[in-house]
Structure formats: structure tokens, C-alpha cells
N, C-alpha and C positions, 0 to 999 in steps of 0.2 A: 202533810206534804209541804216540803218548803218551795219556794221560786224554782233554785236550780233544779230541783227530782220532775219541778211540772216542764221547766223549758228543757230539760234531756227526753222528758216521755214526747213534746211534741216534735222533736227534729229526728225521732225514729220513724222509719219508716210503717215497720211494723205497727206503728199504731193507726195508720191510713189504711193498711191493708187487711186490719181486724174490722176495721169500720164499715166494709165495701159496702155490704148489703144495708147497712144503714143511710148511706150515700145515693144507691139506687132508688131506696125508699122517699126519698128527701126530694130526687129529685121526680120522682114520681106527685108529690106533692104540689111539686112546682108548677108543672104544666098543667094540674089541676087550677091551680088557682090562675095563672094564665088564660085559661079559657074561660073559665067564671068571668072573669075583668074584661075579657071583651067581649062576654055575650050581654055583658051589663051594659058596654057603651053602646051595643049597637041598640038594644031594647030601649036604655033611656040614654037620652045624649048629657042631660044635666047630672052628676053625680052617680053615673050608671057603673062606668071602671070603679068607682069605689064601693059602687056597693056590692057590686060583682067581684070583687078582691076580698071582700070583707066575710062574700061567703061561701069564699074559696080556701077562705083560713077557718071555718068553720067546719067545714066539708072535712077538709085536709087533719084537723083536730080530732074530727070523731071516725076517719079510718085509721088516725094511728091510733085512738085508745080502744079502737073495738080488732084491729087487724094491725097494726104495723110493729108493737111491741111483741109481739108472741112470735112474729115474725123473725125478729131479730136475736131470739131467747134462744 
């Protein structure tokens, strides 16, 4: 695919609208790792949000490869 085929497929709409449920999913991830990050700061106040962030992107990693791909299939 050259430039202009990839910047004509992102100003379609149609490509936001095939994506919805992966969008949902995403953001479903999100607030996951949200609340991780701040159950981390309140448990430790020194490096807590990161480490609560950090296993929110863990978390968030192993529902999309056990549940979020098949999901979207």
C-alpha cells in the first residue's frame, strides 16, 4: 500500500465504523488500567500509580489475548 491508498482508507468513514467494537474494547481497557493506577496510589503513595498502571497493561494484555481478539473476529 502506498501513502495515498493508506491516507484515503483513514478519512473514510467506513473504516471508524468497522472498528466500533474494537473501539468499545479498547476502551474498556482503558478504565481498567485506570483503576489499577489508582488503587496503586492509594495502597502505596511512592510509585503506587505506576505500578498500578503497569498492571493494568498486563491485565488489559491478557483479556485481549485470551477474550478480546475472538471477540472482534
Amino acid at each position: 500500500m502506498n501513502l495515498q491508498s493508506v491516507i484515503s482508507e483513514l478519512m473514510k468513514a467506513s473504516t471508524y465504523s468497522s472498528l466500533k467494537q474494537h473501539y468499545i474494547i479498547l476502551w474498556f481497557y482503558t478504565v481498567i488500567i485506570f483503576v489499577t493506577a489508582t488503587v496503586g496510589h492509594v495502597i502505596t503513595k511512592t510509585n503506587g500509580f505506576t505500578y498500578g498502571m503497569i498492571v493494568g497493561f498486563i491485565v488489559s494484555i491478557f483479556l485481549w489475548c485470551q477474550y478480546g481478539k475472538e471477540m472482534v473476529k
